[in-house]
PASEVO-218625 format. One record per residue (C-alpha): y, x, z; residue in one letter. Coordinates in steps of 0.25 Angstrom, whole numbers, plus 2048, in hexadecimal, padded with zeros to 3 digits. Layout:
residues N
YXZa...
***
This chain:
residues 419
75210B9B1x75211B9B0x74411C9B3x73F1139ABx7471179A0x7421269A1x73411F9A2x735118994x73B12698Ex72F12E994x724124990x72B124982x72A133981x71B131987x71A12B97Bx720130971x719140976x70C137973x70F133967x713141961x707148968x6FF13F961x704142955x704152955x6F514E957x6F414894Cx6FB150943x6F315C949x6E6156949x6E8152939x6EB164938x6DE16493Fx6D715B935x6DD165929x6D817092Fx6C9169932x6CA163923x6CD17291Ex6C2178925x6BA16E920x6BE16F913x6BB180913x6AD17D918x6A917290Fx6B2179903x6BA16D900x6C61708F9x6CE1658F8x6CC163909x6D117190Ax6DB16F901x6E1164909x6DE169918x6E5176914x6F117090Ex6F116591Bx6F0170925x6FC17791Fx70216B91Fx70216792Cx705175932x711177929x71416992Fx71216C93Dx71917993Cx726170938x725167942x72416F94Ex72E17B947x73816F948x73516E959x73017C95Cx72A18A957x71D188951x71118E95Ax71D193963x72019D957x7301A0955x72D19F948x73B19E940x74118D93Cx73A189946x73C180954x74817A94Ax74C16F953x74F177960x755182959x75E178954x76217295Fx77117495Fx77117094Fx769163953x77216095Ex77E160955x77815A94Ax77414E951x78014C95Ax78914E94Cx77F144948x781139953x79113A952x790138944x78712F941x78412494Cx792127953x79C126948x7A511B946x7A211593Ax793113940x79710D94Cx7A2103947x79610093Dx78D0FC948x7980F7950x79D0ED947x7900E8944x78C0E5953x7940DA95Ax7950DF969x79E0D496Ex7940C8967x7870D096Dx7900CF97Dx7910C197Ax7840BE979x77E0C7984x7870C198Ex7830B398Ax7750B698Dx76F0B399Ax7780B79A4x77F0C399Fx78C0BF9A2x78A0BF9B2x7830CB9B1x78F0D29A9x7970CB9B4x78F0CF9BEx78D0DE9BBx79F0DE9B8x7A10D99C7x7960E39CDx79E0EE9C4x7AB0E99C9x7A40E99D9x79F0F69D6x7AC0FD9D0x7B40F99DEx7AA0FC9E6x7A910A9DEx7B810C9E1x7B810B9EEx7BB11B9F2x7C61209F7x7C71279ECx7C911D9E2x7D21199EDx7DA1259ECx7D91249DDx7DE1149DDx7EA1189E5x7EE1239DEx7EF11D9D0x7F71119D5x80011A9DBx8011219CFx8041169C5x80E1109D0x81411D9CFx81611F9C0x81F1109C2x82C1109BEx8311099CBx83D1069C5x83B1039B8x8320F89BBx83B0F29C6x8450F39BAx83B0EA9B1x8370E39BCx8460DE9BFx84A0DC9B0x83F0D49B0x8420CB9BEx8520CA9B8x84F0C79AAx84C0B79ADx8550B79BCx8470B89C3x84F0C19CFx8580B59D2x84C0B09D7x84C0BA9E1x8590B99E6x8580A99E5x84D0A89EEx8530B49F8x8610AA9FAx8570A09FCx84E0A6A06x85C0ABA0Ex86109CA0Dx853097A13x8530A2A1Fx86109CA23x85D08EA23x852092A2Ax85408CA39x84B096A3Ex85509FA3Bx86309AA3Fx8630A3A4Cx8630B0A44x86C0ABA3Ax8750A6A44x8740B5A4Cx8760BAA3Ex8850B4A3Ax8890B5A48x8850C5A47x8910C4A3Bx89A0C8A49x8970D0A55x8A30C8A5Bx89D0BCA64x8A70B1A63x8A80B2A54x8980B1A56x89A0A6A5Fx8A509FA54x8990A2A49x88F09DA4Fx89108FA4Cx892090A3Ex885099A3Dx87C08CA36x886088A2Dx888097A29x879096A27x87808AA1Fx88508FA17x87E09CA13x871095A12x87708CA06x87E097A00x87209F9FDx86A0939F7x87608F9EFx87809D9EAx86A09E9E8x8690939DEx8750979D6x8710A49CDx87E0A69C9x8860A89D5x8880B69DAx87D0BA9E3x8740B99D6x87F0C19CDx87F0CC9D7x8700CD9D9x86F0CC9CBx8770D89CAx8710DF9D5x8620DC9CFx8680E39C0x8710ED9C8x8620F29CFx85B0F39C0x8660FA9BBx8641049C6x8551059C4x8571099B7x8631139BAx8631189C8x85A1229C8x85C1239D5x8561169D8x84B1189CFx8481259D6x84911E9E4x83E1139E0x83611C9DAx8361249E8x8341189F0x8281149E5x8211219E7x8231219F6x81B1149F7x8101199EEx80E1259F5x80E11FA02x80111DA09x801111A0Ax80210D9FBx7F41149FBx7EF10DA06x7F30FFA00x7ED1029F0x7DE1049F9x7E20F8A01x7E30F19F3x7D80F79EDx7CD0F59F9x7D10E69FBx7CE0E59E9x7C00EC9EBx7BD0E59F8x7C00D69F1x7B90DA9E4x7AC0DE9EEx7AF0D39F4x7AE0CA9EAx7A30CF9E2x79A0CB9EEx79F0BD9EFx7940B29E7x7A30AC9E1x7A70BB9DCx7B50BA9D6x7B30C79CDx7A60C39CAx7AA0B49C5x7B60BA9BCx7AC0C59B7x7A20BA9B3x7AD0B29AEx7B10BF9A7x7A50C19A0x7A30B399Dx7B00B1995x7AD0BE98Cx79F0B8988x7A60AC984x7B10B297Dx7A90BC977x7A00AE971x7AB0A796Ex7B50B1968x7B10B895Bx7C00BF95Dx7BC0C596Ax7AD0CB965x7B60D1959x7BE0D8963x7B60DD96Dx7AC0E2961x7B80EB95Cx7BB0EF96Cx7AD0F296Cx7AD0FA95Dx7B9101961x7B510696Dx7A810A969x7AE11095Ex7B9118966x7AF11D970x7A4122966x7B212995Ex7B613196Ax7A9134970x79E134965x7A0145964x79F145974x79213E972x78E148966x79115496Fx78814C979x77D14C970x77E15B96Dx77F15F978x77415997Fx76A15D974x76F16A976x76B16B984x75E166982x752170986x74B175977x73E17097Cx742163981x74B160974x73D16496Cx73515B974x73E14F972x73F151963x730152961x72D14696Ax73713D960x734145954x72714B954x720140953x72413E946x72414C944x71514C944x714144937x719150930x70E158934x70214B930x70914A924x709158921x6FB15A924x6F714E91Ax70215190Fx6FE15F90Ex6EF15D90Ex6F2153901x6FC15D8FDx6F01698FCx6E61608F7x6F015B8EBx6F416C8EAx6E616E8E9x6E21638DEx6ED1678D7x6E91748D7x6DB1738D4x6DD16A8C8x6EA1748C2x6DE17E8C3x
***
């Protein structure tokens, strides 16, 4: 795309060089004529041909003289307001980058422009054409396949850990268990906790499976083995006893297993909120785990297994990324259709930012501008005016060739007939 793009500049330049040639030809070959018609006109004593071919050759170099002062000394002569354009380099740089910021980047302009181009309308109908939208879909999930495989270094890795370590850091540990337990005890929610744990214990006892360690278990109450031998009988029923208990106390809320873990639970917020100790402790033990190795080792571990089902799934024909990107794209085509609401808004997004971004940046662009035609060679700046310019440029010198020849010949009727 390079290459042929520098081909159509330089082919244009071609062009454009043959066309100014051309023109200095002409305009010199008309001073040529003059000076043939003023010879002519000495020989064969015509007046009024003199007359005119005098003024037209005069015309014509006073004419060329201007042009080429604007680009270069005249015959290589330093003669004085001359070469005006590069001796004003600096001056032109300023002036044209003071130009652009004000003039084609200020914000009146572009809100103007802006306000009368609907960008979001134009989206719309683009992406309804042809198949625009699978290749916006397409291109999204190649950008997505690209960026993962792109992060795939071990320093982003490092960089990945880090960060999450960091932000896990600046937690408050515990002020968010705090919130998070306010919030659990607002509605009873805990009492769920302690309901299913009486339950669980109740289903372990009247588990069969287990009867043997319960039964070792009560009879480990005494190291004495006739008073085991005396309990032992009554082990099942023991079982069963506390079994029922534990599903009888977990249904009932207000008996005082739930009173006491109820103030256990706000007894252990208020701590949280006052024992700095406790808070210190958590805060230790937080940091502990986030500087452990390991912590590191399971944020990759995370990481790789994400990039690695992306990839993987960008190859697959039934792509889930790929089906939600086109889906994606999809639904803002018919939104953007449909909902005159939602052009509005994504025009102002749109104006805004453009607006914001030419605010802030529109004088880093001026310096831009300045400075790059400051650093440009005198020659080649010359060169490149003159190819755009000098075509025109030459007109000045035709015109003055044949505007001064019927300037001399009026001059010289006047003249004759005021004698």
């Amino acid at each position: 795309m390079l290459d042929m793009t520098t081909r159509a500049l330089n082919a244009e330049n071609t062009l454009k060089q043959f066309e100014l040639n051309k023109m200095k030809w002409i305009a010199a070959g008309l001073l040529g004529l003059a000076t043939g018609l003023y010879v002519l006109g000495k020989v064969m004593a015509w007046s009024y041909l003199v007359a005119f071919s005098e003024a037209a050759m005069i015309g014509a170099l006073a004419d060329w003289f201007a042009v080429v002062a604007l680009f270069r000394h005249p015959l290589g002569l330093p003669i004085p307001h001359t070469a005006i354009i590069p001796k004003n380099k600096q001056s032109i740089a300023d002036g044209l980058a003071d130009f652009i910021v004000t003039q084609f980047l200020s914000e009146p302009i572009i809100r103007q422009r802006l306000q009368s181009y609907d960008a979001a309308q134009h989206l719309a109908q683009w992406l309804a054409e042809g198949d625009h939208h699978q290749q916006v879909s397409l291109q999204l999930s190649r950008a997505v396949g690209y960026g993962v495989q792109a992060l795939d270094d071990q320093r982003i890795h490092a960089t990945l850990v880090s960060a999450v370590r960091n932000k896990l850091q600046a937690v408050d540990l515990s002020g968010l268990m705090v919130s998070g337990l306010a919030l659990v005890t607002a509605n009873n929610s805990h009492h769920k906790i302690l309901h299913g744990g009486l339950n669980r214990l109740a289903d372990y006892l009247d588990d069969p499976e287990n009867n043997e360690k319960i039964t070792a278990f009560i009879k480990g109450w005494s190291d004495n083995s006739f008073v085991q031998s005396m309990i032992e009988p009554f082990a099942p029923k023991i079982r069963e006893s506390v079994a029922r208990k534990l599903r009888e106390a977990a249904e009932d809320e207000s008996n005082a297993l739930y009173v006491e873990f109820n103030a256990q639970v706000q007894n252990y917020i208020a701590r949280l909120q006052s024992d700095e100790s406790l808070r210190a402790r958590l805060d230790e033990q937080k940091n502990a785990w986030l500087n452990h190795a390991e912590f590191g080792r399971q944020i990759e571990s995370l990481w790789d297994d994400l990039r690695h089902w992306v990839v993987l799934d960008l190859t697959h024909p039934d792509s889930l990324i790929q089906t939600k990107m086109t889906h994606l794209v999809t639904a803002l085509e018919s939104n953007l259709v449909n909902h005159e609401a939602l052009r509005a808004w994504l025009n102002d997004q749109i104006q805004a930012a453009l607006i914001q971004t030419v605010h802030t940046q529109k004088h880093r662009i001026g310096d831009w501008v300045r400075e790059e035609i400051t650093q440009w060679d005198d020659h080649y700046m010359v060169n490149r005016l003159e190819l755009y310019l000098g075509k025109d440029l030459q007109y000045i010198r035709i015109n003055g060739t044949l505007v001064g020849g019927l300037f001399g010949l009026l001059i010289y009727v006047v003249t004759g007939w005021l004698a």
